[in-house]
N, C-alpha and C positions, 0 to 999 in steps of 0.2 A: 137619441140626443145624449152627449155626454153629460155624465152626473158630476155635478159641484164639487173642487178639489180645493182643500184649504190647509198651505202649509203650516206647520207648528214646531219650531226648532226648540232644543233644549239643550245647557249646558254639562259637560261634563260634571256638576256635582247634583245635578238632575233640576237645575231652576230651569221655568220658561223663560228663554232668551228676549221675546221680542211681546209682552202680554199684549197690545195692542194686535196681533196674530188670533190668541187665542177671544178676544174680544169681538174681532171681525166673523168669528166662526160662531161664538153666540149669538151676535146679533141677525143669524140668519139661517137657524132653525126652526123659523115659525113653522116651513110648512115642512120640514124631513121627519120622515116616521123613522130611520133606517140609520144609522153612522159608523162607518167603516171604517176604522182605526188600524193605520197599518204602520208598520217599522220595519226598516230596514237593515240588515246585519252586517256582517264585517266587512263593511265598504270604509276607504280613507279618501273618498272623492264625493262629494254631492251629485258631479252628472251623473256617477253610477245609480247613485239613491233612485234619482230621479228618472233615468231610462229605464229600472224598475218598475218602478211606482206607472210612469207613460204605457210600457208593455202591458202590464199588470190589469189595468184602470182600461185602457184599448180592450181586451176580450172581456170586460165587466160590461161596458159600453154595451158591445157587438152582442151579448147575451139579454142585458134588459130590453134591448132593442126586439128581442123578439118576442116581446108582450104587445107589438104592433102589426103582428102578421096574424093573418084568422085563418090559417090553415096550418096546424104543424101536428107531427107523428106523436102519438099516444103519451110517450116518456115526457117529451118537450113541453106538451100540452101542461101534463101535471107540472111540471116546473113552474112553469112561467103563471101557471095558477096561482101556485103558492105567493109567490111575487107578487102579484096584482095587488094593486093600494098600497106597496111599498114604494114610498118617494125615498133615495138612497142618495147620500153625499158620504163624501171622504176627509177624513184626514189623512194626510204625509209626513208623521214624523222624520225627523233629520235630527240627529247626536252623534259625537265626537267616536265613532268608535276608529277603531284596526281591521288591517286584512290580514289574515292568514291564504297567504300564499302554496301553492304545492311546491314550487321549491326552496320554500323555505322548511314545509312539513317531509319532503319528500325530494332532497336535493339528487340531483343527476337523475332525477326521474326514477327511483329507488335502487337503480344497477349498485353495483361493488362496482368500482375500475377507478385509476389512478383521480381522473377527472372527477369523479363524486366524491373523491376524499377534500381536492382544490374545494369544489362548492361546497362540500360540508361547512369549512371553516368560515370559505366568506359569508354562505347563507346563515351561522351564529354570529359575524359581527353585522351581520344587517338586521337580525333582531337586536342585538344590543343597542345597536345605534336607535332603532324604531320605539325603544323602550326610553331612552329620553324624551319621548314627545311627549307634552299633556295639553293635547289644543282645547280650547275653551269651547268652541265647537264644530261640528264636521268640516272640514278643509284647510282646519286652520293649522299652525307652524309653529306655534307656541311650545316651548318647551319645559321641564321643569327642571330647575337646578340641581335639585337636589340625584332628583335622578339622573341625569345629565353626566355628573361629577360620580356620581356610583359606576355608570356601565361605562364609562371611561377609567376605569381602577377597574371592572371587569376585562376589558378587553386588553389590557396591559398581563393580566393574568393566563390569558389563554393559550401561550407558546408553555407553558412551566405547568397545565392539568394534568399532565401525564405522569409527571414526575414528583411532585406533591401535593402531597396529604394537607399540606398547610392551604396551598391556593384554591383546593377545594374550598375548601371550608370557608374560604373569605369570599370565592366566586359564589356559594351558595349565601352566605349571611348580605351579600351584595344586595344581590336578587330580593331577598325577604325583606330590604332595609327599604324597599320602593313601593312596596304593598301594605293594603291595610290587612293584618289581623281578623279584625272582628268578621270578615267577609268568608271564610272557612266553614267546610260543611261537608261532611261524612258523603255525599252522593257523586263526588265529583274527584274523590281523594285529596282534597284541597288540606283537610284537617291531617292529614298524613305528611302532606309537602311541609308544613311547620311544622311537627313533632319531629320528624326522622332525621337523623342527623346526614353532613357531606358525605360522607363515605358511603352509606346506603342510598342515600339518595341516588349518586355517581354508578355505583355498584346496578343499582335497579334499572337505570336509563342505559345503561351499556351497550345491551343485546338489542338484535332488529323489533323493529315493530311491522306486527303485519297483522291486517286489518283481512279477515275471512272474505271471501267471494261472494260465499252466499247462495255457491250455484250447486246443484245435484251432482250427482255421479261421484267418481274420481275425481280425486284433483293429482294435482302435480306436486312438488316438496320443495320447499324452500332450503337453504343453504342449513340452518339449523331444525333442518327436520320437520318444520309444519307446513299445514298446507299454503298453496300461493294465492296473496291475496291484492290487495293496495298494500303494496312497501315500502318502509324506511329500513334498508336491509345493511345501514352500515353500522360499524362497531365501533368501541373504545370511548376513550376518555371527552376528543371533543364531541363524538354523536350524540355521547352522554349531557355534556356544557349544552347543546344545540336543543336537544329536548326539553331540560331543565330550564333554558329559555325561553323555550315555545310554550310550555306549562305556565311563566309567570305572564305572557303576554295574556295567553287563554283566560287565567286568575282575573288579570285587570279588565279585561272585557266582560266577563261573567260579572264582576262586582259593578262595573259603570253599567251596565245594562239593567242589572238589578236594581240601581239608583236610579237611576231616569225614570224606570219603569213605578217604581215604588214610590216618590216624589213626584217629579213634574208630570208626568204622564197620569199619575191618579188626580192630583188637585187639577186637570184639565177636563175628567171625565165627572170627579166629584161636579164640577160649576156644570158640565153640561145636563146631567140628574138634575141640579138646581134650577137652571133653567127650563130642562122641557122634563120632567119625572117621565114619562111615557117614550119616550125616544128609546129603539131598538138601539144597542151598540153592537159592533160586530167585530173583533178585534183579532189582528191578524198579523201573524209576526214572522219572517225570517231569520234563521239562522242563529243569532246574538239576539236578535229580535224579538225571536220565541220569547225567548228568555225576559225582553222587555215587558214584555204587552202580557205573560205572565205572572212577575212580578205588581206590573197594575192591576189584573184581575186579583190578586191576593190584596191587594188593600181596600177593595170596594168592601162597602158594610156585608156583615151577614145576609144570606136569605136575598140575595140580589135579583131581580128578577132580570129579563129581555137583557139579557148577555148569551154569545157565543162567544167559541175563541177559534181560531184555525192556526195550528204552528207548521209552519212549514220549512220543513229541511231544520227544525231547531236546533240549536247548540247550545244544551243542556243534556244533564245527567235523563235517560232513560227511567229512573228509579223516581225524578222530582216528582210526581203527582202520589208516590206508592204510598200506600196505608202502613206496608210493614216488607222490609227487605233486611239482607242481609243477616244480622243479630235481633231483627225487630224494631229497626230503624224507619223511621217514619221521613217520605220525601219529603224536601226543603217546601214544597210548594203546596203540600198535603191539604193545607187550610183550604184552599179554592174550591177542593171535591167537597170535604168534612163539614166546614161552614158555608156550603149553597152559594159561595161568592160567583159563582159561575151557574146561571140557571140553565142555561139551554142546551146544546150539543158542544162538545171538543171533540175538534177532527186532527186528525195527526199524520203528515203523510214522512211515510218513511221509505230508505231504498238504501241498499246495499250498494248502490251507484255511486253514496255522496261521499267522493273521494277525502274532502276535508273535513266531514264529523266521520269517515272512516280509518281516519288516521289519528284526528285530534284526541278524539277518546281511549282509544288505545296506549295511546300516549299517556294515560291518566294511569291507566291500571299498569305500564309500567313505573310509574312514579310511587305505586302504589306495591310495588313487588309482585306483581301477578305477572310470574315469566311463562305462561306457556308461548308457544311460538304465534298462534292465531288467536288475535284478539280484537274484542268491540262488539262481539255479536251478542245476540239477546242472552248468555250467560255468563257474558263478564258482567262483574259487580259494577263496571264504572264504564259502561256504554255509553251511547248515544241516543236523544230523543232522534233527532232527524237518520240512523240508521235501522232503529231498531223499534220505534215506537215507544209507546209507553207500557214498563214493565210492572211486574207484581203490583199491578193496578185491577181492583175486583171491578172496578165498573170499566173498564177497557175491554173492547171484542176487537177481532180480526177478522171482520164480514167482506168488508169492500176491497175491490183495486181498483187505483184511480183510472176511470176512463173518459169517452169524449163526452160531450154533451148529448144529455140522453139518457145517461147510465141512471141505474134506478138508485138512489139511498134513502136508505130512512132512516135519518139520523134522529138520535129521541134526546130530547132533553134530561141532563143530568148523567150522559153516559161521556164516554171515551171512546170513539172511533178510530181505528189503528187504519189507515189507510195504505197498503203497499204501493209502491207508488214508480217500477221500475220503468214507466217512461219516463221519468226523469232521467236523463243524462248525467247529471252533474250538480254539486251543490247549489250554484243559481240559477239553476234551470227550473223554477218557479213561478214564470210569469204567463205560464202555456193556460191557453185556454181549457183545458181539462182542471188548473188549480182553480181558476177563475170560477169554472161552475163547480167544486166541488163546497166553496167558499159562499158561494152564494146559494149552495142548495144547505147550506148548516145553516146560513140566514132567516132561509124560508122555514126552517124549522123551527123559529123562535114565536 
């Protein structure tokens, strides 16, 4: 029988849009032991959310459902044990985010030739143009002025970055004139993108980005000598403008995600504690998402008991959970491990597949000056959760790969589970019933 699904939208400054939503969903936890909190990432369409969420919630279904058969193989059995007396409902969060696109991260599908220079340019003013919207919330059209009128004086700029120093420097203070400040943070090279001036900036995004394979043996060489991996293999001034804009869209989604998450998303889970204290939460986030549904695990009280988290394919800094990286920097999101805000298991599936944190992040560490040729994998400084897992993290192992239903895990509370996860395809390729049980075997471990 399908398990209870109750939407809950929130706006882009992270208020609940509709509380009579969130009221509907208290008034109907008498009897759920179990609540799955999920968020969706860089989707600009609600049906996408939601033919997620339906895939997703379908192999959740087809999996509980086998606590009704009295004959299954050994693995299954123990599963579905664990499960038992678990009554499970969902929430569906929905918020205003963006898509990051492959042709937009990766125009002409990453070739050199005359045509990828044409898409280059148009794929920088189609983020520009994407950079005026601020919809209130997911689907909406709304735009903001302010920004609006900024990447309109950007994109007047953009025939003339080749040839001046000056229009750099006004294309770059454009960009930083539409962002907040306070939302910068050493894990993600965000705190770099406002210290360094145009001209390093320009200078840093220049050269390709290329995102490592990931695979054994030999590789083959890319145009400037690294190995071949996911590319953005073009050069110059506007590849330069096009990253530098894909960096502030990235910015703005990292920061609204982390608002949602940290606001409206916690004062939802705070009133649900209120209401039922003993209710399992099980929180689980794609992409931006991760990012969300981490953000609210950092604002539950200390010492939080009957929490799990599952980030899948996330798009965040690799290093957010670390005790101590880099200089002895501490991940953005450190609190969750250090103060118990998270009791149970975090599972993490990661894959060299996911073509858009295999690019998006590398992208970072060029922003950041880090020119070798292949970059994003588990030793750049500004990786990817969803490529690489979580790094210089003491309570993270690399035990599991994700497989079908069956597969044994013994996720223990209070750890980090690095899950390899290379049947994954591609960054939404998330809703396979192999995520579905590994989501709900971190469940069963709470």
């Amino acid at each position: 029988m399908p398990i209870s699904r109750f939407d809950v939208e929130f706006t882009k400054d992270g208020a609940i849009f509709q509380p009579s939503q969130v009221d509907t969903l208290l008034g109907s936890l008498a009897d759920i032991t179990d609540l799955l909190v999920i968020s969706h990432g860089w989707n600009n369409d609600k049906a996408e959310a939601l033919k997620l969420y339906d895939d997703f919630f379908g192999n959740v279904d087809k999996l509980l459902d086998l606590r009704n058969q009295s004959s299954l193989p050994a693995p299954l059995k123990a599963f579905v044990d664990r499960l038992r007396g678990h009554n499970f409902a969902a929430v569906q969060t929905f918020w205003p985010s963006k898509r990051f696109t492959d042709a937009e991260l990766i125009p002409g599908g990453g070739a050199v030739s005359m045509d990828a220079e044409i898409e280059n340019e148009k794929a920088l003013i189609q983020v520009l143009d994407r950079l005026k919207e601020n919809p209130q919330q997911l689907g909406g059209s709304e735009r903001d002025p302010k920004s609006e009128a900024a990447m309109e004086k950007a994109k007047t700029l953009v025939p003339t970055l080749g040839v001046s120093a000056t229009a750099r420097k006004e294309f770059v203070d454009l960009l930083r004139s539409i962002l907040d400040p306070s939302m910068q943070e050493k894990d993600d090279a965000s705190a770099g993108f406002f210290a360094a001036d145009a001209e390093t900036l320009f200078a840093n995004a220049q050269d390709p980005v290329v995102a490592p394979s990931g695979g054994g043996g030999a590789s083959s060489v890319s145009l400037d000598g690294g190995a071949v991996g996911l590319g953005d293999l073009l050069k110059g001034f506007v590849a330069a403008a096009r990253r530098i804009a894909n960096f502030t869209t990235y910015y703005q989604m990292k920061a609204r995600a982390g608002t949602v998450g940290n606001a409206g998303a916690a004062e939802m889970l705070r009133r649900v504690r209120q209401a039922r204290n003993d209710i399992r939460i099980h929180l689980a986030g794609h992409s931006f998402g991760g990012r969300l549904v981490t953000a609210a695990a950092n604002a539950l009280p200390d010492n939080t008991g009957n929490v799990s988290m599952s980030l899948l394919q996330a798009a965040f800094s690799h290093n957010g959970l670390s005790g101590a990286f880099g200089s002895g920097d501490r991940g953005f999101f450190r609190d969750v491990l250090d103060k118990k805000r998270i009791s149970g298991p975090i599972i993490i599936t990661h894959t060299k597949n996911d073509r858009a944190v295999g690019i998006a992040y590398p992208l970072a560490s060029r922003i950041a000056g880090q020119n070798a040729a292949a970059l994003g994998d588990q030793n750049d400084p500004y990786g990817g959760m969803g490529r690489n897992g979580a790094q210089h993290t003491v309570e993270a192992d690399n035990t599991f790969i994700l497989g079908l239903p069956g597969t044994s895990y013994a996720f223990k509370p209070g750890k980090v589970h690095n899950i390899l996860s290379d049947i994954i395809t591609d960054h939404g390729d998330v809703a396979r019933i192999e995520v579905a049980y590994a989501v709900l075997s971190a469940a069963g471990s709470v």
